[in-house]
N, CA, C and O atoms as a DFTB+ gen file, in Angstrom:
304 C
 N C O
     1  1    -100.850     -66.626    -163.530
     2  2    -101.820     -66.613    -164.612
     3  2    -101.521     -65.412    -165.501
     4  3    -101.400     -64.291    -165.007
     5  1    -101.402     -65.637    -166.803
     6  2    -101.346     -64.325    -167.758
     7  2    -102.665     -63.677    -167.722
     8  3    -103.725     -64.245    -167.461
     9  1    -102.486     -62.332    -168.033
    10  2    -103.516     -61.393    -168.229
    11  2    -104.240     -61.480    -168.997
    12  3    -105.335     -60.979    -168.740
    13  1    -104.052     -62.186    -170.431
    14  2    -105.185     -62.129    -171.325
    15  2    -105.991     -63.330    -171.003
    16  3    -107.115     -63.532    -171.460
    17  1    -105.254     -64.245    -170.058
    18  2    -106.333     -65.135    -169.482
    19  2    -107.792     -64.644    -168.494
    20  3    -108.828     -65.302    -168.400
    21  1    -107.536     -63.472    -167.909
    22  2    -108.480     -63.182    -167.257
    23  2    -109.139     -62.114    -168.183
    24  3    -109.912     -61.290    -167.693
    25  1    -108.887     -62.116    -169.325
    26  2    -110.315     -61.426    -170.405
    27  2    -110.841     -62.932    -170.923
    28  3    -112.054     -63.117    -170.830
    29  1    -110.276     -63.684    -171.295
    30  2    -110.770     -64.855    -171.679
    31  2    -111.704     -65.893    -170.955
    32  3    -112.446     -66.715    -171.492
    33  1    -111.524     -65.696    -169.771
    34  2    -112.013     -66.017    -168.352
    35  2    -112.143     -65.379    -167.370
    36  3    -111.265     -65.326    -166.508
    37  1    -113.637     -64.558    -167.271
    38  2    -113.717     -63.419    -166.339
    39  2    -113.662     -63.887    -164.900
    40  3    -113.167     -63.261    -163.963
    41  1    -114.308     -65.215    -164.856
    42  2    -115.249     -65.973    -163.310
    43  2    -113.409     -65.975    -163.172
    44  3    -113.452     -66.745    -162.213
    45  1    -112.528     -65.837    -163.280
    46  2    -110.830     -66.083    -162.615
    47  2    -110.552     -64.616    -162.026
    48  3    -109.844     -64.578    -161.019
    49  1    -110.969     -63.566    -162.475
    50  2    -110.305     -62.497    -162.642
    51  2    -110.781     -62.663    -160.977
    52  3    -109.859     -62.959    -160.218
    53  1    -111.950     -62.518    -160.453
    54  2    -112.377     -62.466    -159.055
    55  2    -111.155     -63.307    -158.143
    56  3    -110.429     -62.701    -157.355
    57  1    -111.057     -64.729    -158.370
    58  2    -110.117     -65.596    -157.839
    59  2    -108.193     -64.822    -158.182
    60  3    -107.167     -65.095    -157.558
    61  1    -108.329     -64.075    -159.101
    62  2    -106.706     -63.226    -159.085
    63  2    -106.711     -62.201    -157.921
    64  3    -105.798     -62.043    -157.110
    65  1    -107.994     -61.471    -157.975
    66  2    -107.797     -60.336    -157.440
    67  2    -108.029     -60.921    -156.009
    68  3    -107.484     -60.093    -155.279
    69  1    -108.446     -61.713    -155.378
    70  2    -108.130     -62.489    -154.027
    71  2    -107.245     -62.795    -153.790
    72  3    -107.013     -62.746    -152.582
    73  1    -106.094     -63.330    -154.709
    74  2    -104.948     -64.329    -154.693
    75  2    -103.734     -62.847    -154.254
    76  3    -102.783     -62.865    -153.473
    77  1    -104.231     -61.761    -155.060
    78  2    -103.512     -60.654    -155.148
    79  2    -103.521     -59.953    -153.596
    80  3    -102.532     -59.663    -152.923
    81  1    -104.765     -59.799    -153.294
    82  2    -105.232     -59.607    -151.615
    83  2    -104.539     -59.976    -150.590
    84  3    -103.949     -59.270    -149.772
    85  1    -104.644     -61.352    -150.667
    86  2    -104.021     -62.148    -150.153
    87  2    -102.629     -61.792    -149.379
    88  3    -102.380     -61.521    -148.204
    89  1    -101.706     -61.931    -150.745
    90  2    -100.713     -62.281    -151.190
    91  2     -99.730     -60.961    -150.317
    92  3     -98.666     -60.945    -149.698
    93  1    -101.052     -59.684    -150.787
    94  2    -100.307     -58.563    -150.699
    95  2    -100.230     -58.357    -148.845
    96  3     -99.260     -57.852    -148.280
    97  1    -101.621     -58.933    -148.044
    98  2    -101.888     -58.971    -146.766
    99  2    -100.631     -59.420    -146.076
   100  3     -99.918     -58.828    -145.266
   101  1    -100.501     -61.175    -146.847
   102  2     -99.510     -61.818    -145.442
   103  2     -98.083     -60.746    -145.763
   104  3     -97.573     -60.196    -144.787
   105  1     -97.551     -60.522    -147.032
   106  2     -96.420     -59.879    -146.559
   107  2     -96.788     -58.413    -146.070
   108  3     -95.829     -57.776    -145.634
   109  1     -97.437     -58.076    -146.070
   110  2     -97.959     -56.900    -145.226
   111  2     -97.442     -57.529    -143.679
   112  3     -96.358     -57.285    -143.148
   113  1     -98.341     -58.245    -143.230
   114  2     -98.283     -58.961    -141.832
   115  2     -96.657     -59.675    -141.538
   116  3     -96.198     -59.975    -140.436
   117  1     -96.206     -59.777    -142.444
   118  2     -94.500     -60.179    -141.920
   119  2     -93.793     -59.099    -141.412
   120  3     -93.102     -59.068    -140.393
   121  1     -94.116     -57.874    -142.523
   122  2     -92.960     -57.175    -142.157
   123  2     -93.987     -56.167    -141.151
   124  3     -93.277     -55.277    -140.682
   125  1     -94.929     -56.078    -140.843
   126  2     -95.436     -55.363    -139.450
   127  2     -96.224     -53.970    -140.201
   128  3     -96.334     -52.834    -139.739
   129  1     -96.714     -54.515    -141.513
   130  2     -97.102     -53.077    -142.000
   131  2     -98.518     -53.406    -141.954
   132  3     -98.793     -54.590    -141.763
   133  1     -99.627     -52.429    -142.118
   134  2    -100.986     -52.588    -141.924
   135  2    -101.447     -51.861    -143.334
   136  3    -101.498     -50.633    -143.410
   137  1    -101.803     -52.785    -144.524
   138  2    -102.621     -52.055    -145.544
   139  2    -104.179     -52.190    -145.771
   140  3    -104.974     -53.128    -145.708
   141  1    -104.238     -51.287    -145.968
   142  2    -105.690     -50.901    -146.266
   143  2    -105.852     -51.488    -148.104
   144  3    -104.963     -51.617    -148.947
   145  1    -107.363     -51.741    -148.211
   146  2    -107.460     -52.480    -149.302
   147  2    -107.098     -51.483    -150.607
   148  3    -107.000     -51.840    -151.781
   149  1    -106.895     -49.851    -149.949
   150  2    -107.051     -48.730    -151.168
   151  2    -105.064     -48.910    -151.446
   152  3    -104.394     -48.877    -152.479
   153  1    -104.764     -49.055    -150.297
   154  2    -103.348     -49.706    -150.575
   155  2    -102.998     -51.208    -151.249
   156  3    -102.041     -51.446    -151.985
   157  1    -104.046     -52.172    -150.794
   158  2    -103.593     -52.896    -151.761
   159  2    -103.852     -52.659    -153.536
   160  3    -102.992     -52.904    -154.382
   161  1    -104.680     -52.345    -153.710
   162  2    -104.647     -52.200    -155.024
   163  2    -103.761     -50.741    -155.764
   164  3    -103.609     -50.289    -156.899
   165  1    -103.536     -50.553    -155.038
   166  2    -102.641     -49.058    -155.597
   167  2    -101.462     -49.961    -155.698
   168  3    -101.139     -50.166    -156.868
   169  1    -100.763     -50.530    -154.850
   170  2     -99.351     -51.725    -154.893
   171  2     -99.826     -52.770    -156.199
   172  3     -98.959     -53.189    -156.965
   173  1    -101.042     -53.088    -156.349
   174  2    -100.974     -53.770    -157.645
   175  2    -101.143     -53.564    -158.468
   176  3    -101.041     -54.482    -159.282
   177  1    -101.643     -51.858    -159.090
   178  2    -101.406     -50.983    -160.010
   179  2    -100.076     -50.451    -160.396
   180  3     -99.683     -50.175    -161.530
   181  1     -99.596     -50.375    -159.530
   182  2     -98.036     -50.138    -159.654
   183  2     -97.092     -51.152    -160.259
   184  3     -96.314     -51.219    -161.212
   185  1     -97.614     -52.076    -159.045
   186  2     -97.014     -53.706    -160.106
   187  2     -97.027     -54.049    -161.518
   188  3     -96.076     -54.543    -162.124
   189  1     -98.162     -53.758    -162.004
   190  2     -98.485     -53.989    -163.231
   191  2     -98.082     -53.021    -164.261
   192  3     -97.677     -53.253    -165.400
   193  1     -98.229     -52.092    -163.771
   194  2     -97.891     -50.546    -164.276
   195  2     -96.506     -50.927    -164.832
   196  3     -96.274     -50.653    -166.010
   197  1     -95.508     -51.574    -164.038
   198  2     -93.837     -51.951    -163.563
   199  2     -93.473     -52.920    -164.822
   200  3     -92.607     -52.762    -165.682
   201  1     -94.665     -54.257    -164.606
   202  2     -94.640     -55.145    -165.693
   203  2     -94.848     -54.815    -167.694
   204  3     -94.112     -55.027    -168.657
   205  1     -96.193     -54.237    -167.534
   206  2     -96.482     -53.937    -168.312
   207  2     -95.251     -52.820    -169.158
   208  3     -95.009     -52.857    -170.364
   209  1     -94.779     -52.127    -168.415
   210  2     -94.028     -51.059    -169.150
   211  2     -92.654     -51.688    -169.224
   212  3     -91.713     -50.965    -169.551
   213  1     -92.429     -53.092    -168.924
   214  2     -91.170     -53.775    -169.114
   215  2     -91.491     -54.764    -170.060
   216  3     -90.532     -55.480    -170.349
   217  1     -92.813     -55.086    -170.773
   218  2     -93.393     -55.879    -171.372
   219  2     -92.699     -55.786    -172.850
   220  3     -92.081     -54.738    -173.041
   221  1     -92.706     -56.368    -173.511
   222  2     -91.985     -56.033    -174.890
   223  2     -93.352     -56.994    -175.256
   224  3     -93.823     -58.088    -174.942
   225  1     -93.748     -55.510    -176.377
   226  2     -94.940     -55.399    -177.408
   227  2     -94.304     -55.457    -178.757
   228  3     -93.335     -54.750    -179.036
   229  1     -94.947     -56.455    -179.752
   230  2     -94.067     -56.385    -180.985
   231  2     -93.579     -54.739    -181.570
   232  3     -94.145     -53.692    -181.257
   233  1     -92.504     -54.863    -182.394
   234  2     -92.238     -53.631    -182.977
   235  2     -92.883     -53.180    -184.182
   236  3     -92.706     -52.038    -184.606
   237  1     -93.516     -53.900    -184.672
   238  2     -94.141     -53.878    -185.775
   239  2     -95.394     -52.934    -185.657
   240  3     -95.924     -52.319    -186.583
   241  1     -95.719     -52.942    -184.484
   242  2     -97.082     -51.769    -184.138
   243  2     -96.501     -50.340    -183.801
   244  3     -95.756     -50.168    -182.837
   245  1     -96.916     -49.244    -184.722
   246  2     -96.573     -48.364    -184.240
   247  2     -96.680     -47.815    -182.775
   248  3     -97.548     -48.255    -182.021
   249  1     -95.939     -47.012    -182.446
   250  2     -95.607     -46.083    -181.074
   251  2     -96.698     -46.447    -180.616
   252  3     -96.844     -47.311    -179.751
   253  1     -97.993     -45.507    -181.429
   254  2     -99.531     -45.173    -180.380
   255  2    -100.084     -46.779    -180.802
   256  3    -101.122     -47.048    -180.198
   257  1     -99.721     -47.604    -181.482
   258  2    -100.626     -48.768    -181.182
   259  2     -99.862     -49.352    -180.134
   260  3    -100.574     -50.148    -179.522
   261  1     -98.799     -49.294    -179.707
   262  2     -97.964     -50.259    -179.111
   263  2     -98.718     -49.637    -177.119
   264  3     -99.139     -50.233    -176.128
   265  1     -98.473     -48.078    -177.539
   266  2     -99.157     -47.281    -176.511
   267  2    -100.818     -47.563    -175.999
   268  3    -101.229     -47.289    -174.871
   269  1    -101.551     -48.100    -176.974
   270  2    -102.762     -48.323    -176.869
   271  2    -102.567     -49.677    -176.203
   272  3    -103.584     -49.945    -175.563
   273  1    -101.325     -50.963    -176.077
   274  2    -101.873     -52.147    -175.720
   275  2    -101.729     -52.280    -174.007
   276  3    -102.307     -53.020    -173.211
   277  1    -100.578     -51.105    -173.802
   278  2    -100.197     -50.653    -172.863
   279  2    -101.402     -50.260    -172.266
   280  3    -101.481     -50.689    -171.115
   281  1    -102.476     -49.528    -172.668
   282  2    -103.447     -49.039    -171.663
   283  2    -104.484     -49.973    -171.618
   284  3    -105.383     -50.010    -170.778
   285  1    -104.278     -50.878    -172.757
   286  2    -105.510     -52.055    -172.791
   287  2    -104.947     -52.975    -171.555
   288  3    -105.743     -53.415    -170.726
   289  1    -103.840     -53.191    -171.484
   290  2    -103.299     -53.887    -170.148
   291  2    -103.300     -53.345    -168.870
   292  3    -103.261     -54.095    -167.895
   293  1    -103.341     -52.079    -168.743
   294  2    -103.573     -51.404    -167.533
   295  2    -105.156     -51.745    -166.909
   296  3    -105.463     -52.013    -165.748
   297  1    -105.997     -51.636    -168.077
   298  2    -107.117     -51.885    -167.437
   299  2    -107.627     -53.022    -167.296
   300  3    -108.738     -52.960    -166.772
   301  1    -107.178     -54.353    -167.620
   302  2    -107.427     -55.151    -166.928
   303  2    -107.167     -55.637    -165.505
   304  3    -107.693     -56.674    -165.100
């Protein structure tokens, strides 16, 4: 699911951040690691953090607007 889908549709964002839980648990449980939920979401801050800053934002917005969509995406 894209991100601006879950501003567009909040009642999903709950069903991502489960899917994300999830997701992050069973491979937790494959490879024998035990995370805590403050770990899962730090791994999906990072993730996004990863995406987002590989994201190509038009060029047409300057630096600090391009910088501003960057943090508008972080916080979703």
């Amino acid at each position: 699911m894209w991100l601006w889908k879950l501003a567009e549709y909040p009642e999903m964002a709950e069903n991502y951040d489960n899917v994300i839980k999830y997701t992050l648990s069973k491979t937790a449980m494959i490879f024998g690691v035990t995370l805590t939920e403050a770990d899962v979401y730090k791994q999906f801050a990072e993730t996004m953090e990863l995406i987002i800053n590989q994201t190509e934002i038009s060029t047409d917005l300057t630096v600090a607007e391009q910088q501003r969509v960057r943090e508008l995406l972080l916080i979703l």
